[in-house]
N, C-alpha and C positions, 0 to 999 in steps of 0.2 A: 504494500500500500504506500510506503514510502518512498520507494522507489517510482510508482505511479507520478505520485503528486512532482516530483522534481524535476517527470519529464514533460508531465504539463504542461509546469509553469518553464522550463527549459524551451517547448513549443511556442507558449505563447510571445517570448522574449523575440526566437526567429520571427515570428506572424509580425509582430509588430517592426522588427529588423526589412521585412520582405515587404510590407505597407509602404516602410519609408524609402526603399528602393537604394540601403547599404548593408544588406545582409550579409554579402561578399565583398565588402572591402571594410578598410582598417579603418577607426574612429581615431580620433583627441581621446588618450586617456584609455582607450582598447587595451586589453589582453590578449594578447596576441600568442595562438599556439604555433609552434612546429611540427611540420607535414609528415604522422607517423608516431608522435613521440607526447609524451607529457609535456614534454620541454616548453615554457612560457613563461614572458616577459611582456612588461608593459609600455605602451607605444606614448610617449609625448611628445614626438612629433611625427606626424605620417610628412616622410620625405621620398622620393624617387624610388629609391632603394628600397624602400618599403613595399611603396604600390610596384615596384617590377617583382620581386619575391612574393608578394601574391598573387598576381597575375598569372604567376607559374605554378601557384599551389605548394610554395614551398611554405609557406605559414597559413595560415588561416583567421579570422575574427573570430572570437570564444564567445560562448554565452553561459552565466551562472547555472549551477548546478543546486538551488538555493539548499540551504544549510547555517550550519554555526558555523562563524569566525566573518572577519574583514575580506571584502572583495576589495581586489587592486587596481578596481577600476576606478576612472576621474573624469571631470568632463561629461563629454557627447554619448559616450559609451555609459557611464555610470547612472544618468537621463534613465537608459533604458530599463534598467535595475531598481530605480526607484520607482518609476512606474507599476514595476510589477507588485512591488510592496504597497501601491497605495493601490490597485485593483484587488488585492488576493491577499492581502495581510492576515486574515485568519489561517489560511494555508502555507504562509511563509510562517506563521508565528508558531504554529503546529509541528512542523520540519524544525524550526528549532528547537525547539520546547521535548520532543525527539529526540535532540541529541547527533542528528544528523549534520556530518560534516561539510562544511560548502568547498565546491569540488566547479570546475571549469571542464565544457567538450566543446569543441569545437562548432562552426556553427554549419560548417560544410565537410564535404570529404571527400577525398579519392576512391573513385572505382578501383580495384586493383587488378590486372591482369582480366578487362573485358574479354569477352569474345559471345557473336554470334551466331548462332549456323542453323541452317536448313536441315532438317530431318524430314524423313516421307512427309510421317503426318504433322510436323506440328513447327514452329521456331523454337529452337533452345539459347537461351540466356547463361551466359556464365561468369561471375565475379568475384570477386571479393572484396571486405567491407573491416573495416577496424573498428576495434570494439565500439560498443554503445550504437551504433548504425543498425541500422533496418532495412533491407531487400525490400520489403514492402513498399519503404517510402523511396525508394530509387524507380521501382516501376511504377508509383503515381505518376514521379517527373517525367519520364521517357512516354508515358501514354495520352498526359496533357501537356507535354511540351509545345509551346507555340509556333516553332518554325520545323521542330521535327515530324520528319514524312514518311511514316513506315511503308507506304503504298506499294513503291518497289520491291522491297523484300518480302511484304505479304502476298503480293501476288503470285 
């Protein structure tokens, strides 16, 4: 159950991240993960370097994992966080109250090692996902993607 509620509100943090149209890119004051790893530090300034290493997927924008203890966020990034504390405070107050540790995942991922192929009857999909990710929610994106056109290969 606890685990539920922090991915939630971990969802609702994206929704609101994907409303404002910087879900995939770096904030003022972001935590910033490394592509594959726990590895995370925080952004006070997005410079070049920044936005070209994410553009590559080699870091990513984090989003709370709500819990006890201080988030290292500030700024434009840290906005988003209180937000969530002032919609959902009885359920972040709950996860505290819990005892439940505040923890950062990323807010995007790499696919690992896609591949697609034609079988008689059917498409097969094959990937891999680091931890915390869902298959599920990769096939929402690929099925309501806006400019992707399965047509060719379904036919």
């Amino acid at each position: 159950m606890l685990s539920t509620a922090r991915s939630y509100l971990f969802n609702e943090l994206l929704a609101m991240r994907q409303r404002d149209g910087n879900w995939d890119r770096l904030l003022q004051g972001e935590v910033a993960m490394l592509d594959g790893t726990a590895s995370q530090f925080t952004v006070d300034t997005v410079d070049d370097a920044l936005v070209e290493r994410a553009s590559r997927l080699d870091l990513h924008p984090s989003g709370v994992l709500w819990g006890v203890g201080s988030s290292a966020t500030s700024g434009s990034a840290a906005e988003y966080e209180q937000g969530l504390r002032e919609h959902h405070g009885p359920l972040c107050g709950g996860l505290e109250r819990a005892g439940v540790k505040l923890a950062r995942r990323p807010l995007r991922m790499r696919l690992g090692e896609p591949r697609l192929a034609r079988e008689p009857a059917c498409l097969r999909l094959d990937f891999t996902l680091p931890r915390g990710s869902f298959a599920t929610a990769v096939l929402r994106e690929l099925i309501e993607h806006p400019t992707l056109d399965l047509t060719p290969v379904l036919a």
